[in-house]
C-alpha positions as CSV (number, residue, x, y, z in Angstrom):
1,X,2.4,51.1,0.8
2,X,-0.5,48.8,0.6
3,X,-2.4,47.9,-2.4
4,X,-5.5,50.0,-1.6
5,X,-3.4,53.3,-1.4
6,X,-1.4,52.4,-4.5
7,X,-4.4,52.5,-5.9
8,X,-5.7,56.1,-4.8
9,X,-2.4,56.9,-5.7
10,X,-2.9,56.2,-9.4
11,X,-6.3,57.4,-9.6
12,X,-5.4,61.0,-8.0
13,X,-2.6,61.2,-10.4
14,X,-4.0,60.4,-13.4
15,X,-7.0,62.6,-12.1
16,X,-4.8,65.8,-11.9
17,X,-2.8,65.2,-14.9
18,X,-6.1,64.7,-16.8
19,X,-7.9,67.8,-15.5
20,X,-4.3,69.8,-16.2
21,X,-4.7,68.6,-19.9
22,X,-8.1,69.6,-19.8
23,X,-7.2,73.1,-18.6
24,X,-4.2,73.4,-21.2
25,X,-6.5,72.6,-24.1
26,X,-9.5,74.7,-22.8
27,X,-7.2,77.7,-23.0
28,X,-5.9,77.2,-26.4
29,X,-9.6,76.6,-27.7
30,X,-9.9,80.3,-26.1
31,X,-7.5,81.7,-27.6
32,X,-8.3,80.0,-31.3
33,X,-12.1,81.3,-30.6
34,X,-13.3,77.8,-30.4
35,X,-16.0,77.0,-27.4
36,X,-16.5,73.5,-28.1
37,X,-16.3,70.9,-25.0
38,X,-13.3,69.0,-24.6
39,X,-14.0,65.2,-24.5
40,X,-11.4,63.2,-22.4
41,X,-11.1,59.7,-23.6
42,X,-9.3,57.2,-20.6
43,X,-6.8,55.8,-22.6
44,X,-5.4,59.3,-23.0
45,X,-4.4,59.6,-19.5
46,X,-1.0,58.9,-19.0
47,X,-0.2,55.6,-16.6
48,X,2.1,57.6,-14.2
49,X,4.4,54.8,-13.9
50,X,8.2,53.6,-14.9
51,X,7.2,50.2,-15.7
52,X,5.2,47.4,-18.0
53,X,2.1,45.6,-17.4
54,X,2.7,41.8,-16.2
55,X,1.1,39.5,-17.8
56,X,-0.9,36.6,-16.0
57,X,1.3,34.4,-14.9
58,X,3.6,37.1,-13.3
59,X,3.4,39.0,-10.2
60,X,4.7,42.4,-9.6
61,X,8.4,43.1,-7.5
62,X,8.7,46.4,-6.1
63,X,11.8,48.3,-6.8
64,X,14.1,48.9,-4.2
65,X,14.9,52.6,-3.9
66,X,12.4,53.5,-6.5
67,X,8.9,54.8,-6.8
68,X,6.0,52.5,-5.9
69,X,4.8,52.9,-9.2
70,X,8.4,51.3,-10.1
71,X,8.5,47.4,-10.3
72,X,9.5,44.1,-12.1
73,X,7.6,41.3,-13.2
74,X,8.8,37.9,-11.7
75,X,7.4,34.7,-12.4
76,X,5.2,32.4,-9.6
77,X,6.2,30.4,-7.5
78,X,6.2,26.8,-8.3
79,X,2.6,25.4,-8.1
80,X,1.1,28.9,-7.4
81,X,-0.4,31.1,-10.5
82,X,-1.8,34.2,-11.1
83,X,-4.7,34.3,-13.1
84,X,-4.9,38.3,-14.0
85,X,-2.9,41.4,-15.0
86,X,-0.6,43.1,-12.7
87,X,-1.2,40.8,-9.3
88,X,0.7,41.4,-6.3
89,X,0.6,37.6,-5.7
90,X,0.2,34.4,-6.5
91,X,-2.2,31.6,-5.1
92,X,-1.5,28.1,-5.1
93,X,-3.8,25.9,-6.3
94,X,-6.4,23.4,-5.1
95,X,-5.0,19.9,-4.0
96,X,-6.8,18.0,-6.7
97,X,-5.2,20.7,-9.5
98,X,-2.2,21.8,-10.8
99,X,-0.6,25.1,-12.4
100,X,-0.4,25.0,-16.5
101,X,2.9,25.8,-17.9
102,X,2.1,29.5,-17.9
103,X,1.2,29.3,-14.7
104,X,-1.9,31.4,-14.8
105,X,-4.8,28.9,-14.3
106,X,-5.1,25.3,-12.7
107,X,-5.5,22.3,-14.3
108,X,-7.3,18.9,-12.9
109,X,-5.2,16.1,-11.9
110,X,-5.2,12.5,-12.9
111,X,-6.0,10.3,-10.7
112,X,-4.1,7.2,-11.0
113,X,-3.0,3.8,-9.7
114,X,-2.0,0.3,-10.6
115,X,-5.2,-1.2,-12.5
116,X,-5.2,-4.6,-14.5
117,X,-5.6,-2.6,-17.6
118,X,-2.5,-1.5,-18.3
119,X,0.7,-3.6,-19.6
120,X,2.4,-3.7,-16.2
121,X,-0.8,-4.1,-14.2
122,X,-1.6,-7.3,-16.8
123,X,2.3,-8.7,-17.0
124,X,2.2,-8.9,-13.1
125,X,-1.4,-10.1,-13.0
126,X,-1.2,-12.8,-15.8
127,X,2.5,-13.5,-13.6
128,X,0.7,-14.3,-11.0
129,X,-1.9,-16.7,-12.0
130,X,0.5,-18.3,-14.1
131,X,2.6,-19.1,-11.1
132,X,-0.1,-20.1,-8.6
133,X,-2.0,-22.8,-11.4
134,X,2.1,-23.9,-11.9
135,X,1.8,-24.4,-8.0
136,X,-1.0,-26.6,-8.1
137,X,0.2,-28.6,-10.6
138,X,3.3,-29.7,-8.5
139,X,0.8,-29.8,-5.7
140,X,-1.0,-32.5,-7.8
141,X,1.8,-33.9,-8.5
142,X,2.9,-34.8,-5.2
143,X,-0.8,-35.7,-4.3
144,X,-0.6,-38.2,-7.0
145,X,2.5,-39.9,-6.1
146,X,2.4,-39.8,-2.4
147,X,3.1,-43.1,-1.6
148,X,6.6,-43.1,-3.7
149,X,9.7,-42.8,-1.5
150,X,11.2,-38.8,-2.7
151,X,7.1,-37.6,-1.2
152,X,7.4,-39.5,1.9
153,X,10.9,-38.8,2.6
154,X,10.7,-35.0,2.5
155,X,7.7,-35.0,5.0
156,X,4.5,-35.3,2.6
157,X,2.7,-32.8,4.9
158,X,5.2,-29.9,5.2
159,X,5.5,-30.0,1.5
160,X,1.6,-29.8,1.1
161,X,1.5,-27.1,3.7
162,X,4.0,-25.1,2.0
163,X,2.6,-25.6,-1.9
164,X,-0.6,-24.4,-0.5
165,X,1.2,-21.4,1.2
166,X,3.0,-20.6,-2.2
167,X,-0.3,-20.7,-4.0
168,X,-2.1,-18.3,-1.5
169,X,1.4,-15.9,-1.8
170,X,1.4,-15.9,-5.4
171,X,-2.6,-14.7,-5.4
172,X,-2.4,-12.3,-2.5
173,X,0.1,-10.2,-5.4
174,X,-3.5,-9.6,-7.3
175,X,-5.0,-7.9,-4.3
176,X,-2.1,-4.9,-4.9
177,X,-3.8,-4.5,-8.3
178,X,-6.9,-2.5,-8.7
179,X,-8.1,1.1,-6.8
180,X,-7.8,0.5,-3.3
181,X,-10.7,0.2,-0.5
182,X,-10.3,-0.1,3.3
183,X,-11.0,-4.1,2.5
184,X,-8.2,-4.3,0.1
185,X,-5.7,-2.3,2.0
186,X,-6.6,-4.3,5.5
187,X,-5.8,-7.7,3.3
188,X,-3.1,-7.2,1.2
189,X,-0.4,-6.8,4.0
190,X,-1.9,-9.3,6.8
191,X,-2.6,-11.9,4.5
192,X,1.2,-11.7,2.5
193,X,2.3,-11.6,6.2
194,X,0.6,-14.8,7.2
195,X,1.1,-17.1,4.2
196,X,4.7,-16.1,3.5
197,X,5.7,-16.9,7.2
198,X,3.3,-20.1,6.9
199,X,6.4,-21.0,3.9
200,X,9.1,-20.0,5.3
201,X,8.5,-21.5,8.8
202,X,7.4,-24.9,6.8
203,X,10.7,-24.9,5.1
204,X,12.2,-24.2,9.0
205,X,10.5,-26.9,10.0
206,X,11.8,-29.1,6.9
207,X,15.3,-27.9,7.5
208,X,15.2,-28.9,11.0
209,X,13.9,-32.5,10.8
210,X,16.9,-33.0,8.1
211,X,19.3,-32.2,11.0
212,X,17.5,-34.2,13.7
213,X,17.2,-37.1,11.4
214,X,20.7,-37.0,10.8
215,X,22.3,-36.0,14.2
216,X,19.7,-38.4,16.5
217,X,19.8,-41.6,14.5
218,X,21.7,-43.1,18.0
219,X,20.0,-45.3,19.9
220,X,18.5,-43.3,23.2
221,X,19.2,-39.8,21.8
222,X,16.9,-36.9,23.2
223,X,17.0,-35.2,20.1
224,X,15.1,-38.6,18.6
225,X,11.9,-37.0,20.0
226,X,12.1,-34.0,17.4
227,X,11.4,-36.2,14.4
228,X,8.2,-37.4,15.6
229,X,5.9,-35.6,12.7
230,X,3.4,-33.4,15.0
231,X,6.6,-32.0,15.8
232,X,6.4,-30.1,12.3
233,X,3.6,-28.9,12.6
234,X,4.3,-27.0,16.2
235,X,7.2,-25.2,14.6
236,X,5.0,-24.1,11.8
237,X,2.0,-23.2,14.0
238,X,4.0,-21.7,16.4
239,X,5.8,-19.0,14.1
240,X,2.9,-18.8,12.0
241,X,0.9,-18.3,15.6
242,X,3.2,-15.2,16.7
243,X,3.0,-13.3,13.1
244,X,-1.1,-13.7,12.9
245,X,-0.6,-11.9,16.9
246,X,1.9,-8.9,15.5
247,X,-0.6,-8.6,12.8
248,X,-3.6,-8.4,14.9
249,X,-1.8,-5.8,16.9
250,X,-0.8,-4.3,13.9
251,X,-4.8,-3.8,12.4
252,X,-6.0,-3.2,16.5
253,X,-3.4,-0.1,16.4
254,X,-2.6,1.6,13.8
255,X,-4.3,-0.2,10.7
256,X,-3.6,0.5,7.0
257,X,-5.6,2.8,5.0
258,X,-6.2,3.9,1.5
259,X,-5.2,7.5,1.1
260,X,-4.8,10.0,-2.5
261,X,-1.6,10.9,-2.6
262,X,-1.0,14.5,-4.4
263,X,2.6,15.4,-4.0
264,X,4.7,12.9,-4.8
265,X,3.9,12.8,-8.7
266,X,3.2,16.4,-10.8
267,X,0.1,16.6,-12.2
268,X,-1.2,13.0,-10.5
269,X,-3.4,12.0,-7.8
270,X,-2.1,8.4,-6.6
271,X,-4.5,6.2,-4.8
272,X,-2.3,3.9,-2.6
273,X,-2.6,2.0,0.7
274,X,-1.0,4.0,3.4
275,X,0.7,1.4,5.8
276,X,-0.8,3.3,8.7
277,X,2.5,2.4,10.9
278,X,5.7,1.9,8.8
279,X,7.3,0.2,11.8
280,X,4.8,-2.6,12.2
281,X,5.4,-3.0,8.7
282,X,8.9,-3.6,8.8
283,X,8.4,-5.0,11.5
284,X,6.9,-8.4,9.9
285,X,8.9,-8.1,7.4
286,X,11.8,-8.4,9.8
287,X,10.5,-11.6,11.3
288,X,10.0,-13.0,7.9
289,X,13.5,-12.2,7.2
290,X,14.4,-13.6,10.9
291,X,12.5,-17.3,9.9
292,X,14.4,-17.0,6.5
293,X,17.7,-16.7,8.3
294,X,17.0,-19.1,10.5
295,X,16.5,-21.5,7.6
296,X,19.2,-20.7,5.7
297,X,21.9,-21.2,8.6
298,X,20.6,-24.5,9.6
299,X,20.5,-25.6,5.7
300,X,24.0,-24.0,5.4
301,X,25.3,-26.3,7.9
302,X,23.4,-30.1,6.5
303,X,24.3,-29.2,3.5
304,X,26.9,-32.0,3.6
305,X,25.0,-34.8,5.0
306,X,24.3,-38.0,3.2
307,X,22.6,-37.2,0.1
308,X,19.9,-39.7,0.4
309,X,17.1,-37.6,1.8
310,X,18.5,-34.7,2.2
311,X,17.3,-31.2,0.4
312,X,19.4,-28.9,2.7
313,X,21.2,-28.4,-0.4
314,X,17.7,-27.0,-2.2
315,X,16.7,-25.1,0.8
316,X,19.7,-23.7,1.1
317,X,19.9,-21.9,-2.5
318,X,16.4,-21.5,-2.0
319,X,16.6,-19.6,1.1
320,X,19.5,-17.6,-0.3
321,X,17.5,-16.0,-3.1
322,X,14.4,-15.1,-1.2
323,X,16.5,-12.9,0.8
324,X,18.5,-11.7,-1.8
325,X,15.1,-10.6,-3.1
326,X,14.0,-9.1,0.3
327,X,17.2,-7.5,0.8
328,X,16.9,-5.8,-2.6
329,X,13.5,-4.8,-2.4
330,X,13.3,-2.3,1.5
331,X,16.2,0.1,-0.8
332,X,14.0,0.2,-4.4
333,X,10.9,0.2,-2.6
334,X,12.3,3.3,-0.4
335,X,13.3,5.3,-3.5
336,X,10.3,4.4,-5.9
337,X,6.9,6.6,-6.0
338,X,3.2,5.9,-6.8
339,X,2.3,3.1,-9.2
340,X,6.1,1.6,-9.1
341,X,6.1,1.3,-5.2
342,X,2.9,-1.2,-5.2
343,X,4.8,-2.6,-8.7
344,X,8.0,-3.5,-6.9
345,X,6.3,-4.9,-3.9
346,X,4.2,-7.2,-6.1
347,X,7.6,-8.7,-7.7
348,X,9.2,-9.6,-4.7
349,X,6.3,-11.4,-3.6
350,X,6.3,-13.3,-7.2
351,X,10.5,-13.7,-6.9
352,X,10.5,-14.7,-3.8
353,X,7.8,-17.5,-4.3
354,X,8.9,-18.5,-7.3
355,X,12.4,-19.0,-6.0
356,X,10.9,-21.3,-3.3
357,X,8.7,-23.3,-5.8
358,X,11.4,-23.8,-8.1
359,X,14.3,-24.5,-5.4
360,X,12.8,-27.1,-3.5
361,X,10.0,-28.7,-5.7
362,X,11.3,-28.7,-9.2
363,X,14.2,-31.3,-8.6
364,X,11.9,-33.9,-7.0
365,X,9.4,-33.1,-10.1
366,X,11.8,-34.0,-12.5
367,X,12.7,-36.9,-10.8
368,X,8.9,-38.2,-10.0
369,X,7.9,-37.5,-13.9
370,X,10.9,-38.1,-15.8
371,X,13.5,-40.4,-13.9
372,X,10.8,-42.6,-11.7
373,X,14.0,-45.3,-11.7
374,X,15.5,-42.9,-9.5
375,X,12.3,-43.1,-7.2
376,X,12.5,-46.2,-5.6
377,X,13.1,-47.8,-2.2
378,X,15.8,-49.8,-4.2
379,X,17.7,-47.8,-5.8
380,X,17.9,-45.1,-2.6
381,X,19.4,-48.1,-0.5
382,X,21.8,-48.5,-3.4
383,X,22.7,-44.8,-2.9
């Protein structure tokens, strides 16, 4: 029975029981001697039915094997509501609302995301800029005392090349902070792409010319022509050259995007960068790791040359906890949601650098600034 003829059934019965009352009373005003008109108030005509009113908030169940008129009440569905008395069904609400706890009217959402102004927003923020002026200062550093022998014998340009890279990684984290645009959300992904492989491919490039300086020191050996220094600078274009292509691709095809997302958190609207294709972005990732790998193999295996110039030993450890960081971060960024997604993302980027910066550059600060005896053509030759 539809809702239309339960309703004419109501209204005919409540119409014939009425005028039956009015009948049964009319008569016994007859027989009193009493012709006074009968006045039929509404609430005196019986509800013809076997059950209670629901309430908003409720919709009616009919009875099986009963009556129409027969029915329970049953609350709505989750993130539908019923706004009056007795409704057959419940509506869900707009995207940009939610269902009250009673579930009979909608409430706004809040529209959220990751802004400076809160504590975790300013922790990572203030992490950040704290990391990237502490970059500069070794970058200074090693600017300052470039002509001492620990600068020029870890390749003075790779280790400028990849201080800058670390500088520009720990800022890009900032451009994850804020309400995202279609600027922001184009940037934040090509640009940590792009710096973090211009790091890790310097540090390839470092790791290599410790092997080739090592293994090609005979007279007449091929592998002689690796150390030359614009050597260096080929491996680091060259990777750096391929990722800036698979990023291209990448914003060409199927570019990032900001986009409100109103499911995954009740009673929120979360503004977020939509990747636009999850497998280019795991994709870069993936070569990131590759480089990283790379690096930490051949590191892994000079770690027992002569000490004198060596820092496969640094590189190593260092390589080892920027993929321990990577490695942790695809699971936790996988099961995390809204504002603790872009939160995660933004302290791997800080571990990760961080782990790099103080690795490979702290050792030969402390030794520049606090043992400069150590520092000397003399006392390496002694080594």
């Amino acid at each position: 029975m539809s809702g239309l003829s339960y309703t004419i059934y109501n209204t005919v019965y409540a119409v014939a029981w009425a005028l039956h009352e009015v009948f049964l009373r009319k008569n016994e005003k007859n027989s009193m001697g009493d012709e006074e008109y009968l006045v039929f108030n509404s609430w005196q005509a019986p509800r013809g039915v076997c059950s209670e009113s629901c309430l908003p908030g409720l919709r009616k169940i009919a009875r099986e094997g009963q009556v129409i008129c027969c029915y329970d009440c049953s609350p709505c569905p989750e993130g539908e509501i019923s706004s009056h008395m007795d409704s057959d069904q419940c509506k869900k609400c707009p995207e940009d609302e939610y269902p009250n706890k009673q579930r009979d009217h909608c409430l706004s959402k809040v529209v959220t995301f990751l802004t400076v102004k809160e504590p975790l927003g300013m922790t990572l923020a203030s992490m950040a800029i704290s990391f990237s002026l502490l970059t500069a200062l070794v970058l200074g550093v090693f600017v300052k005392f470039q002509d001492t022998t620990i600068v020029k014998a870890n390749n003075r340009t790779l280790s400028y090349a990849l201080l800058i890279s670390l500088i520009f990684c720990f800022l890009c984290s900032l451009l994850f902070i804020g309400q995202p645009t279609t600027a922001t959300c184009l940037l934040q992904q090509t640009i940590f792409a792009v710096v973090f492989t211009v790091a890790v491919s310097s540090i390839l490039a470092k790791t290599i010319i410790v092997v080739v300086a090592f293994k090609g020191i005979r007279p007449g050996s091929r592998i002689r022509m690796f150390i030359h220094p614009r050597m260096s600078i080929y491996v680091v274009l060259i990777c750096s050259g391929f990722q800036m292509i698979f990023c291209g691709i990448w914003l060409g095809t199927y570019p990032p995007f900001p986009e409100a997302d109103t499911h995954s958190e009740y009673g929120h609207i979360i503004l977020r960068c939509n990747e636009g294709s999850v497998f280019a972005f795991y994709f870069i990732l993936g070569y990131m790791g590759f480089l990283a790998l790379g690096s930490f193999t051949v590191a892994f295996l000079a770690r027992n040359l002569p000490d004198t110039f060596n820092e496969a030993k640094f590189i190593t450890f260092s390589m080892l906890v920027f993929c321990s960081v990577w490695a942790s971060f695809l699971p936790t960024y996988q099961s995390s949601k809204g504002k603790a997604m872009v939160a995660v993302e933004i302290f791997s980027i800080l571990a990760s650098s961080a782990g790099l910066l103080g690795c490979i550059f702290i050792p030969k600060c402390y030794v520049i600034l606090l043992k400069p005896d150590r520092n000397t053509q003399r006392q390496i030759k002694k080594k």
